[in-house]
N, C-alpha and C positions, 0 to 999 in steps of 0.2 A: 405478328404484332409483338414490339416488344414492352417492358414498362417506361420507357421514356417516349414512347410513341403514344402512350394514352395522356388526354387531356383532356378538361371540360369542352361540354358545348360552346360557342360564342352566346357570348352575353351572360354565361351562367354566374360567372364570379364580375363584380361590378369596385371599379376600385372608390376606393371613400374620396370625399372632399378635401382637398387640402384648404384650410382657410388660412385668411392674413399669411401672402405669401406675394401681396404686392398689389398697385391698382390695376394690374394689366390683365389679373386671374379673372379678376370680374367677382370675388369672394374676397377680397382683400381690405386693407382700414378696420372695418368695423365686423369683417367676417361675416357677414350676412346678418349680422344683431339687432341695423340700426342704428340710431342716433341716441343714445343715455336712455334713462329709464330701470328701473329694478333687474330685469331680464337681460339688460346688456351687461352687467357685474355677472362676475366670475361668484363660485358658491353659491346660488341661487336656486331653490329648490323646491318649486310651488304646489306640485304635486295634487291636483284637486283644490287647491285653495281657491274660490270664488268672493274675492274682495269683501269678505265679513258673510257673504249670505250661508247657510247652512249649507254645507256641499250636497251634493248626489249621493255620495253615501254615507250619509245620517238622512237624508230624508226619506230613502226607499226604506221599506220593513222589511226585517231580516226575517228570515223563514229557516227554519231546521236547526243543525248541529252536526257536526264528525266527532262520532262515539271517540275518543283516543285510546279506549280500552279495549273495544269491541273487534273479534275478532275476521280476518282478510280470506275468504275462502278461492283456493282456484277452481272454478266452474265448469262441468265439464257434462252433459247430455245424454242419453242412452244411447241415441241412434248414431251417435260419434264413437261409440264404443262399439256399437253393431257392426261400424265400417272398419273400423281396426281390427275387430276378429275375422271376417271375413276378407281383408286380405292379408291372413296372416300376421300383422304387424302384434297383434298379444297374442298369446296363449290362453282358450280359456279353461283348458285343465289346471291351469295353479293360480293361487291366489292373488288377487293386481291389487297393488297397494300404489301410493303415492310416484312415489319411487322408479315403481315401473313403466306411470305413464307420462312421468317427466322421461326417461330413458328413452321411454316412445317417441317422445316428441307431439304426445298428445297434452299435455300443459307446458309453460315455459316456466311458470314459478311455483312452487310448494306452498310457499307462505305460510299460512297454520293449518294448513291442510287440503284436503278434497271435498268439493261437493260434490255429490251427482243429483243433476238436474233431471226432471222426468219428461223431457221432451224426446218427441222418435216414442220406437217401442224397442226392447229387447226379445231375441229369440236364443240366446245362447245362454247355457249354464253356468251362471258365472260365481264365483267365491271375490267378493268386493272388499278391502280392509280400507273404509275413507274416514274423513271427520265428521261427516253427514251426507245427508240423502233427504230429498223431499217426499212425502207421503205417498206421492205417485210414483215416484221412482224405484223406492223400495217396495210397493205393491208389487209393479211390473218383476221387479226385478224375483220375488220369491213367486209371483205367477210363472218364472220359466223356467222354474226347478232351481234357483241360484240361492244365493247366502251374501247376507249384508254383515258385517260386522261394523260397529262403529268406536273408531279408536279412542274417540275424544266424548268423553263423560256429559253429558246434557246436562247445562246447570240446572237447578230447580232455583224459582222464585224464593224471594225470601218470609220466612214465617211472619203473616200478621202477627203482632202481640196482642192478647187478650187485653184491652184497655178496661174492661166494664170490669175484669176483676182488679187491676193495679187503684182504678176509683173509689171505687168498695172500697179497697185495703186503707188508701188515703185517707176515706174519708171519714172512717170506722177513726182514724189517728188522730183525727183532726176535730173529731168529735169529743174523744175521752179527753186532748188537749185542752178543749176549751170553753164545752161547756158543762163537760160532763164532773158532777162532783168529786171531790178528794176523797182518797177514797182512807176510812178510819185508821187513826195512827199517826197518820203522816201532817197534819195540822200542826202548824208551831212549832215545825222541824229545824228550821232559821235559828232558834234560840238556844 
């Protein structure tokens, strides 16, 4: 077989419609449009528009959000790693970082890092350098004599502020402001 011998299946590529190409296409005059009307003009672009009523999407409720900040993990299982040491495909004498199981062919993308998920179980001694690990999977994984290291810093939440003292401090101000007396001296400073 050569490359000008391969070709799609029949039917696989479908040629387009030629409109307005005469009355005899059976697509021709009005191209398949009809007779006048909004939607027969050219630049016409209705997209959801329901003749004044609220479209469909303003009246369903919206549910959630995509964080834009939040970070992409590529996700990747115990028991997937169980099967790449045992056929050879890692090493588990040195340490498997990112890197190495994009190289593998065990993720296709890095993104901002690696998860490891704690589905399967581990049996190999493994030294892991990811961006995270779930509770279960770093359990397992120091149950089989292995080492987690995590590259990427776990944010901490951020500090409540003590409100009950910034009120106090206010209100202590707000106090000597206004009702609290002048204090002697200062009377008839104006003049």
């Amino acid at each position: 077989m050569r490359l000008n011998e391969l070709s799609d299946k029949p039917g696989a590529r479908k040629a387009r419609t030629r409109v307005g190409r005469g009355i005899g296409s059976g697509h021709g005059k009005t191209a398949g449009r009809g007779t006048k009307g909004q939607k027969s003009r050219s630049g016409v672009a209705l997209k959801g528009f329901e003749g004044g009523q609220m479209p469909i999407h303003r009246r369903l409720p919206k549910r959630g959000f995509t964080n834009i900040h939040g970070a992409r993990f590529s996700e990747i299982d115990l028991d997937r790693l169980q099967r790449a040491i045992d056929k050879k495909v890692l090493d588990a004498a040195k340490p498997i970082t990112g890197a190495i199981l994009k190289e593998a062919g065990l993720i296709t993308h890095l993104r901002d890092g690696v998860r490891v998920l704690g589905n399967g179980e581990i049996k190999a001694k493994l030294t892991l350098e990811v961006a995270g690990a779930t509770a279960s999977a770093a359990a397992a994984i120091e149950a089989a004599g292995g080492t987690l290291k995590l590259t990427r810093p776990r944010r901490e939440a951020p500090q409540a502020k003590g409100k009950g003292n910034e009120n106090a401090a206010s209100d202590d101000q707000g106090a000597a402001g206004k009702g609290a007396p002048a204090k002697p001296g200062t009377e008839g400073s104006g003049d």
